[in-house]
Structures are given as structure tokens and as C-alpha cells.
N, C-alpha and C positions, 0 to 999 in steps of 0.2 A: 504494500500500500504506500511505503514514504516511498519509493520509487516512482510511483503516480504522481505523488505528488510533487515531487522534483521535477520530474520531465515537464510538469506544467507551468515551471518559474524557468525553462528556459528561454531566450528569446532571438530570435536571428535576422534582425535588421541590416547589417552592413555586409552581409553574407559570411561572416566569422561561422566558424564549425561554432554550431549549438553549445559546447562544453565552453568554449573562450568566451561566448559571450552571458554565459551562465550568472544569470543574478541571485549573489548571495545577500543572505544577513551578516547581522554581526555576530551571532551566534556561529555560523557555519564558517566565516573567516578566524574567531579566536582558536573553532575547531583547528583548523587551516593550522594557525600560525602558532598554536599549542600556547597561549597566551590566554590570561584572564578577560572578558568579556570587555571590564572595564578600559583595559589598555588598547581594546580596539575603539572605544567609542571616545577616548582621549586623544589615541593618534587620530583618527577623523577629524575630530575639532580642532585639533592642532592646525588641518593640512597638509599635514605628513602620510596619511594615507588616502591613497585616491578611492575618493566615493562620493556619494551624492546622497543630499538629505531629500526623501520625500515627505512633506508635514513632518513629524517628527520623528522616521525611520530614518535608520543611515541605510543604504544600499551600497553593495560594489558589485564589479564584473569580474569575474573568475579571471581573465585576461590582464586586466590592471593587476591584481595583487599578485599574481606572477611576475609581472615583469616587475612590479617594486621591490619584488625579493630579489630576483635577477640583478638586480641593480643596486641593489643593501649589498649584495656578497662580492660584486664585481669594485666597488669603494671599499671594503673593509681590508 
């Protein structure tokens, strides 16, 4: 059943494979980033991680938080 329900928060506007352009929560990115809930909705507000507020949800795209990591480890 959550695989239904995932497959229906994907979206594929720019022609990106379904998976890149995949809209997560912040829930599903601190998943992601093996981090507290809160440090994904700090770095959000910061700017520091790419996403988008809709009304009061933060959203991101499976693609951005890849390459931001890509690009944390490619600096460090």
C-alpha cells in the first residue's frame, strides 16, 4: 500500500525519470540524510537546502538533494 502511495507523489514535468523528480517530505529526506527531522527543516530555513515551502510544508525533489550531497562531499 505505501508503494501506492508513493508512486502517486511522483511527478514528471521536465521529462526527468519519475525517481529525480520525486517529491519528498521532510520526513522522507531526514530519512535520506539519516538526520533529525529538525535539522532538515533548519537547513530549509537557512537556505542551505534546496526546497520549496508550500503554505506551511517544506517540499524537495529527490534530484536537488542528490546533487546537494554530491556537492557537500565534492567541497569537503
Amino acid at each position: 500500500m505505501n508503494d501506492a502511495i508513493t508512486a502517486t507523489t511522483k511527478v514528471n514535468l521536465d521529462g526527468a525519470s519519475s525517481s529525480d523528480s520525486e517529491i519528498l517530505t521532510v520526513l522522507d529526506v531526514a530519512r535520506f540524510l539519516r538526520v533529525p527531522k529538525s535539522t532538515v527543516y533548519k537547513l530549509a530555513r537557512l537556505g542551505q537546502l534546496p526546497a520549496s515551502k508550500i503554505g506551511k510544508h517544506w517540499r524537495f525533489l529527490r534530484r536537488d538533494i542528490h546533487d546537494w550531497m554530491h556537492n557537500r562531499t565534492q567541497q569537503g
